[in-house]
TIGUZA-63822 format. One record per residue (C-alpha): residue number from 1; residue in three letters; x, y, z. Coordinates in pm, 1 decimal, m for minus. Layout:
   vexti   bagu         px         py         pz
     NUM    ALA          X          Y          Z
...
***
This chain:
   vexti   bagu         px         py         pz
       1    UNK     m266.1    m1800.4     m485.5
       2    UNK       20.5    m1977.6     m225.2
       3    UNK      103.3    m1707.1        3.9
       4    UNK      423.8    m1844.1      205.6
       5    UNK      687.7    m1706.4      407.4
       6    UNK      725.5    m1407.5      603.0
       7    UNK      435.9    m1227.2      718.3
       8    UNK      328.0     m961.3      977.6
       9    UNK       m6.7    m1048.2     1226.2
      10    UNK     m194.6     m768.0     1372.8
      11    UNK     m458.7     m757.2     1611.0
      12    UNK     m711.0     m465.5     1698.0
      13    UNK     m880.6     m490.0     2021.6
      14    UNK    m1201.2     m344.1     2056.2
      15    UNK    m1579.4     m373.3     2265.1
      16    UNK    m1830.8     m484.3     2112.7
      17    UNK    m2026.8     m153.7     2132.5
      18    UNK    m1771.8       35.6     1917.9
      19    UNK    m1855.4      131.4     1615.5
      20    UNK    m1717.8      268.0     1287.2
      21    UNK    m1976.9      505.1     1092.8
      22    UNK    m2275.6      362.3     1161.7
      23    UNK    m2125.6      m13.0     1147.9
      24    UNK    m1980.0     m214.9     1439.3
      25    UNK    m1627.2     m143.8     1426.6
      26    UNK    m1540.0     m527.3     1385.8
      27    UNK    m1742.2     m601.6     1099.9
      28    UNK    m1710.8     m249.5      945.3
      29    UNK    m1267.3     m319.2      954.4
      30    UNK    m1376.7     m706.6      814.4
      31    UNK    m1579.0     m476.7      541.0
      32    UNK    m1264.3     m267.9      480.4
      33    UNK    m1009.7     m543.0      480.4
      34    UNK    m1255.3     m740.7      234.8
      35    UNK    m1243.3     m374.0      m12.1
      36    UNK     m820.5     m345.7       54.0
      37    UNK     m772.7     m712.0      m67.5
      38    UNK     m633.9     m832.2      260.5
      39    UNK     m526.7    m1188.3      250.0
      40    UNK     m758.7    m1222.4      518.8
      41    UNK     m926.6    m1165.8      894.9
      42    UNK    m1089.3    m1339.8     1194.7
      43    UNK    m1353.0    m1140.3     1429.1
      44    UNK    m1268.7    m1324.1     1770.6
      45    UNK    m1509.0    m1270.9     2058.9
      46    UNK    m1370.1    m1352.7     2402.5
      47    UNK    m1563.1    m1387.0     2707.4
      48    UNK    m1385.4    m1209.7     2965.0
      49    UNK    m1148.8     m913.4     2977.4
      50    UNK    m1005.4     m624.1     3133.1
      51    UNK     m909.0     m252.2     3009.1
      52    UNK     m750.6       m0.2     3044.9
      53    UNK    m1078.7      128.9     3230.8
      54    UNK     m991.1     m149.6     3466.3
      55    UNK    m1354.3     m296.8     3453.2
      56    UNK    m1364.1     m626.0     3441.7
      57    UNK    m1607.4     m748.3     3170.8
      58    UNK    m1736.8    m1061.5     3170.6
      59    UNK    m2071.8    m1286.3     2958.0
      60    UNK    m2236.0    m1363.0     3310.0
      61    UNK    m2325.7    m1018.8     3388.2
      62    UNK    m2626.0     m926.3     3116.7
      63    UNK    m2615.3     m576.0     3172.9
      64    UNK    m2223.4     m512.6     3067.4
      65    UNK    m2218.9     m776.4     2782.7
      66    UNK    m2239.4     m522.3     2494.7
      67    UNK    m1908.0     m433.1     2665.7
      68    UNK    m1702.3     m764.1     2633.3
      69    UNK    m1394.4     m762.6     2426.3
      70    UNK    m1355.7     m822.3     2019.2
      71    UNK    m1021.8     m912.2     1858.7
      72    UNK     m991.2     m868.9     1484.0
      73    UNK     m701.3    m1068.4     1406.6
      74    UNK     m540.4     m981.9     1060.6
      75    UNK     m259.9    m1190.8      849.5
      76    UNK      m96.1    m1040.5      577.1
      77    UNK      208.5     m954.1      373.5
      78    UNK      446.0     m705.7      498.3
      79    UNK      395.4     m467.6      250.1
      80    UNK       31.8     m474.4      248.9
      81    UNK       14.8     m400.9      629.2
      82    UNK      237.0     m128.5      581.8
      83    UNK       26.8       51.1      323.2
      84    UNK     m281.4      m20.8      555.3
      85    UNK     m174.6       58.0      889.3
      86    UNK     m239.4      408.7      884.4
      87    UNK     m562.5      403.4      745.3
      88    UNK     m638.6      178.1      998.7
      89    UNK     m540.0      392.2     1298.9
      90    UNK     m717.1      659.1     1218.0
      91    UNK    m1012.8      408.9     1156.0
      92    UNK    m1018.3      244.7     1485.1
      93    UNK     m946.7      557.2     1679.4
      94    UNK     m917.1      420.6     1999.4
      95    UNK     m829.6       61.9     2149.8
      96    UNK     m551.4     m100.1     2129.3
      97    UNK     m346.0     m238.6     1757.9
      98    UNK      m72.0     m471.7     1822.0
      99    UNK      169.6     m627.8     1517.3
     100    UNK      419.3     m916.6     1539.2
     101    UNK      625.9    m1087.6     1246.6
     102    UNK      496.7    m1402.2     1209.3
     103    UNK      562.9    m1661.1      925.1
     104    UNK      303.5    m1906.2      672.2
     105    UNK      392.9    m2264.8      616.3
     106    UNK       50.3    m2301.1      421.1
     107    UNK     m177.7    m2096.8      260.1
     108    UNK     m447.1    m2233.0       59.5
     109    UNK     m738.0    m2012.0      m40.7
     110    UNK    m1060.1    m2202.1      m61.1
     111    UNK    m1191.8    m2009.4     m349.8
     112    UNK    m1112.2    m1796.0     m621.5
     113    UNK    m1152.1    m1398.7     m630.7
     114    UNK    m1399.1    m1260.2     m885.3
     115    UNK    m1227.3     m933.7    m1070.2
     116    UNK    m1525.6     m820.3    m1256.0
     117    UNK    m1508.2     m538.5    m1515.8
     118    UNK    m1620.8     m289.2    m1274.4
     119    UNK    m1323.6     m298.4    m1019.3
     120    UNK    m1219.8       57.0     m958.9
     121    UNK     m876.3      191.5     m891.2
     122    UNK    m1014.8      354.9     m547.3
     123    UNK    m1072.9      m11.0     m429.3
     124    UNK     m701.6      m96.9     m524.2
     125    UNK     m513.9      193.4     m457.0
     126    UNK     m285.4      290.9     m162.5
     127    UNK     m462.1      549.4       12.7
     128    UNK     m211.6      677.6      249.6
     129    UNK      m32.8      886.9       29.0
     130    UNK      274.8     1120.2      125.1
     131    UNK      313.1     1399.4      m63.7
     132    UNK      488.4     1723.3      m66.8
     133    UNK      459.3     2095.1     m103.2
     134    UNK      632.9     2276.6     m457.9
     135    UNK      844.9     2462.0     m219.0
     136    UNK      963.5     2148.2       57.9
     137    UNK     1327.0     2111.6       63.8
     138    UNK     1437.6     1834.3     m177.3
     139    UNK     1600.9     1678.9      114.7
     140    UNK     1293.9     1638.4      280.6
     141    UNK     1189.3     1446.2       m2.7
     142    UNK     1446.7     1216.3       m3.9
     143    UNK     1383.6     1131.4      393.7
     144    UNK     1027.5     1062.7      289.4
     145    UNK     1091.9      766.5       47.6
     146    UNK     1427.4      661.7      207.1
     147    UNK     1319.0      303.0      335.3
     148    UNK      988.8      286.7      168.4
     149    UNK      808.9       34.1      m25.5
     150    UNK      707.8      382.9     m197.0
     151    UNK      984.8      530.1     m462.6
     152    UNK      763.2      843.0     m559.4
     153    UNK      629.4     1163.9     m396.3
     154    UNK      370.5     1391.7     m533.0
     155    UNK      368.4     1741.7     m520.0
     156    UNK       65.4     1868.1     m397.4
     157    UNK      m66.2     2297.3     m422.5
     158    UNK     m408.2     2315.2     m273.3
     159    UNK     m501.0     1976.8     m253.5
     160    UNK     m420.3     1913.1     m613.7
     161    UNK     m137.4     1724.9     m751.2
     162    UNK      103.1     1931.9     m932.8
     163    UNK      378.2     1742.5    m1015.8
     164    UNK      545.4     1406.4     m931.3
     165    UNK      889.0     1353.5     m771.4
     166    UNK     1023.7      964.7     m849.5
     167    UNK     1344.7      858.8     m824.0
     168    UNK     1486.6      912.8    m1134.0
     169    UNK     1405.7     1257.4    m1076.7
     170    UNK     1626.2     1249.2     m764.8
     171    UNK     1968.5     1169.7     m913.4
     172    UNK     1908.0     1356.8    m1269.5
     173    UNK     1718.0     1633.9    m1204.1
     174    UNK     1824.5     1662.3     m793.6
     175    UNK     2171.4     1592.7     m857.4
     176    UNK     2179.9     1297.3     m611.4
     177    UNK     2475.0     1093.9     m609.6
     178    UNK     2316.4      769.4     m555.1
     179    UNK     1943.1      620.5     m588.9
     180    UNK     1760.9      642.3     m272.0
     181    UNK     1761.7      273.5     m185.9
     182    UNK     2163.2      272.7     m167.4
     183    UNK     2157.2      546.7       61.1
     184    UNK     2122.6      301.8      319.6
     185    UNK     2436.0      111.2      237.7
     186    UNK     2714.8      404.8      231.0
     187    UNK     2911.7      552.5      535.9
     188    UNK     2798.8      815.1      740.4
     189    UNK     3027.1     1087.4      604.6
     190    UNK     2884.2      913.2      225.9
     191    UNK     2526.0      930.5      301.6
     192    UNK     2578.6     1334.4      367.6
     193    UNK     2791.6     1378.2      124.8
     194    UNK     2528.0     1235.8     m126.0
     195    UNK     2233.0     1438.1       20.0
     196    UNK     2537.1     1768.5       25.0
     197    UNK     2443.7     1715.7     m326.2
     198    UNK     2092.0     1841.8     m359.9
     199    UNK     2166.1     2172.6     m222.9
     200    UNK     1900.6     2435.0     m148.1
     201    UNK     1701.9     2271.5     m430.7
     202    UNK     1300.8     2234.9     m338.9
     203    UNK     1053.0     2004.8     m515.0
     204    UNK      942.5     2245.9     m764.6
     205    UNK     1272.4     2252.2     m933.3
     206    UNK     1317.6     1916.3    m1022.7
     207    UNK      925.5     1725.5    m1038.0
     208    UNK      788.3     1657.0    m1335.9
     209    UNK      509.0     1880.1    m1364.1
     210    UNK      135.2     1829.5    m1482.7
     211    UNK      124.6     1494.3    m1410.3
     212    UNK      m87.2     1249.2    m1535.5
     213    UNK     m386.8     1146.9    m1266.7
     214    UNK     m667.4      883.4    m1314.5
     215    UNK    m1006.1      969.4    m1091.2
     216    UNK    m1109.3      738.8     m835.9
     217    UNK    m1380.4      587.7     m985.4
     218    UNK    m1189.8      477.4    m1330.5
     219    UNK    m1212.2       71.2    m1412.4
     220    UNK     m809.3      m87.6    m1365.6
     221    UNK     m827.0     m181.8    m1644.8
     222    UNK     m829.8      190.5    m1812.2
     223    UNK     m560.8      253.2    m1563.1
     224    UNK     m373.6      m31.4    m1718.9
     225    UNK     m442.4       78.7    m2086.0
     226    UNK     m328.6      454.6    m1946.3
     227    UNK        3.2      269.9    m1760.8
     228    UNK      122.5      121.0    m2049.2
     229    UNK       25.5      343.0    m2339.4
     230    UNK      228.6      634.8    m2130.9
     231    UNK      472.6      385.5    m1983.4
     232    UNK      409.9      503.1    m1597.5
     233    UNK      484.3      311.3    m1251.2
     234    UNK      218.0      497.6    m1117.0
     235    UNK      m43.4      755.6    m1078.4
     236    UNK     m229.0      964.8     m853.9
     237    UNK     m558.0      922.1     m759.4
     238    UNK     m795.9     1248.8     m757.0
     239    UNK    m1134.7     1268.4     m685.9
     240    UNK    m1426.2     1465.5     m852.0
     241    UNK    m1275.2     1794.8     m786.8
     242    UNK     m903.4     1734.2     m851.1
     243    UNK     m754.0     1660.3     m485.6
     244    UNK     m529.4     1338.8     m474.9
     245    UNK     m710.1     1106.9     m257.6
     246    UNK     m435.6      800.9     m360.2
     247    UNK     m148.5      644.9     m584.7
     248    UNK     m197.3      326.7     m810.3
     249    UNK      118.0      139.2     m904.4
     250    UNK      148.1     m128.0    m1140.6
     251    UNK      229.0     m365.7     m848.2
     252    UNK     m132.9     m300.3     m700.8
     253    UNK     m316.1     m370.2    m1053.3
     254    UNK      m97.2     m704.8    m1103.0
     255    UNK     m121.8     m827.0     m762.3
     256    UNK     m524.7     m758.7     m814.7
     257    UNK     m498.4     m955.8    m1155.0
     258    UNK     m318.3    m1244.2     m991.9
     259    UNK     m518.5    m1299.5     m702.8
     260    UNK     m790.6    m1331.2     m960.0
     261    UNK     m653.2    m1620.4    m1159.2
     262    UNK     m755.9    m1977.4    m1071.0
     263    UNK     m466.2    m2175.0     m891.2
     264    UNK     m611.7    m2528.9    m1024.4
     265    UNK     m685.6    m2721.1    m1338.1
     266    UNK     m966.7    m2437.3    m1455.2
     267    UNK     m925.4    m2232.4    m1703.7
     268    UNK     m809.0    m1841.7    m1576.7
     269    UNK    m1106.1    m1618.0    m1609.2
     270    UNK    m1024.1    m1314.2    m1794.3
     271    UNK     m876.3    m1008.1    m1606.7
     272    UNK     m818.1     m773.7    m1805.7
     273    UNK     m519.5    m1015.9    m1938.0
     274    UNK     m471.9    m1191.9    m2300.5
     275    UNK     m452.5    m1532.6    m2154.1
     276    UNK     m309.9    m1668.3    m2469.5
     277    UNK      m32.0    m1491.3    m2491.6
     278    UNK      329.3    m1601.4    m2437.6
     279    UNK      536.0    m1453.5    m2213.2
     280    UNK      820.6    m1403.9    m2444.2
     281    UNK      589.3    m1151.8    m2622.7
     282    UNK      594.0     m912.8    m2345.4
     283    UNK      899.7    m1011.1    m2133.3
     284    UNK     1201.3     m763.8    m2148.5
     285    UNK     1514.8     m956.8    m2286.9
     286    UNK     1765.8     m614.0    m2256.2
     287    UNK     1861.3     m706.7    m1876.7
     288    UNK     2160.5     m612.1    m1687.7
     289    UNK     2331.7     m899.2    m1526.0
     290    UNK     2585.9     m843.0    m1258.6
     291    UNK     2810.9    m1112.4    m1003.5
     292    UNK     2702.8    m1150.3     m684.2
     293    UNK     3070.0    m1021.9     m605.0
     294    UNK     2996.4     m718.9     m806.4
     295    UNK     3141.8     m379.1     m628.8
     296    UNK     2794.8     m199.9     m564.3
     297    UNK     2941.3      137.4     m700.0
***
């Protein structure tokens, strides 16, 4: 897979005596990247540094060593960091997380992925889920996804996912005037006009109820067969007793399925994907087309 382009580098400082469960923290967050399909990491050990505590720790002095700094330095895709980041915090805890945009001009992957037939949705799914109560304003809705990679919300009563709010849901059911990702483009006095629209309406009135969930330990490729035979975007994630512990879009199982592919002269090992078939089997040909100079309205 060529990843190139823009990019966003973060760094976690820690000591070397931190730990995560019962793993250091740097090799436990390596671990965790590895599980999240990160693009990749670097543990960096440095030999000197100085905290917040304002010791100064440094390798010639054997009996503060297990102090000395760590930097895990991580490269990835925007997106990807932004659907991390928050698990992440509450991973490391304390220390110090720094992120900068940063671009690729070459990335080569020495080897290929394996996506065996045991590859469970909990290992590709976005964990830090937003969700909603039945009785939130739908307006507070709206806020949540406004500017997210994200375009649904679940409703959640008692840990359990009762319904799903996506954006089509919004502007048919909610009565809003314009899909959330235009929102950003009107006028003020637009923008509240549009969200005027909603009302006192509250998430109950206009989710689609009973939605369908797949548990956390289900294969992706029964979450495909489930995505496509019920033509979803995605689906929440529950756990043995029912509480949403996630959300699996189709994005996360075909960026796992493409990651898995050989990039050379090999032949693709099977993912879940006919590799035989054409693309103009399964490629939509009933596509709007619009000018550039098109009047967004």
């Amino acid at each position: 897979m060529d990843f190139v382009g823009k990019a966003k580098r973060i760094r976690i400082y820690l000591a070397e005596n931190d730990v995560i469960g019962h793993k250091p923290a740097p090799y436990a967050l390596l671990d965790w990247l590895r599980r999240e399909g990160a693009a990749g990491a670097t543990v960096i050990r440095a030999t000197a540094g100085l905290g917040s505590s304002g010791h100064l720790n440094l390798d010639i002095m054997p009996d503060i060593t297990a102090h000395l700094p760590v930097i895990v330095e991580w490269i990835d895709s925007p997106d990807r960091v932004e659907r991390l980041l928050p698990q992440l915090k509450q991973m490391v805890g304390r220390g110090l997380i720094t992120a900068e945009d940063t671009e690729i001009l070459l990335y080569k992957a020495h080897g290929v992925r394996t996506l065996p037939n045991t590859v469970t949705v909990e290992q590709v799914m976005s964990r830090d889920v937003v969700s909603v109560a039945p009785q939130s304003p739908l307006r507070k809705v709206v806020e949540l996804v406004e500017g997210k990679v994200y375009r649904a919300v679940p409703v959640v009563e008692d840990g359990r996912p009762v319904g799903m709010i996506t954006n089509l849901d919004l502007v048919e059911r909610g009565g809003l005037l314009v899909r959330v990702e235009l929102l950003g483009s009107l006028s003020d006095a637009e923008r509240t006009s549009a969200l005027n629209q909603l009302g006192g309406k509250t998430a109950r009135e206009v989710m689609t109820p009973n939605p369908v969930t797949v548990v956390e330990g289900a294969t992706i490729t029964a979450v495909a067969d489930v995505m496509a035979h019920k033509r979803l975007k995605r689906l929440p994630v529950v756990d043995a007793a029912g509480k949403l512990v996630g959300i699996v879009s189709r994005l996360d199982l075909l960026r796992t399925v493409a990651e898995a592919f050989h990039s050379g002269p090999e032949e693709p090992r099977p993912a879940g994907l006919r590799g035989d078939l054409p693309l103009s089997r399964v490629m939509r040909k009933d596509v709007p087309v619009v000018h550039p100079d098109t009047p967004i309205n």
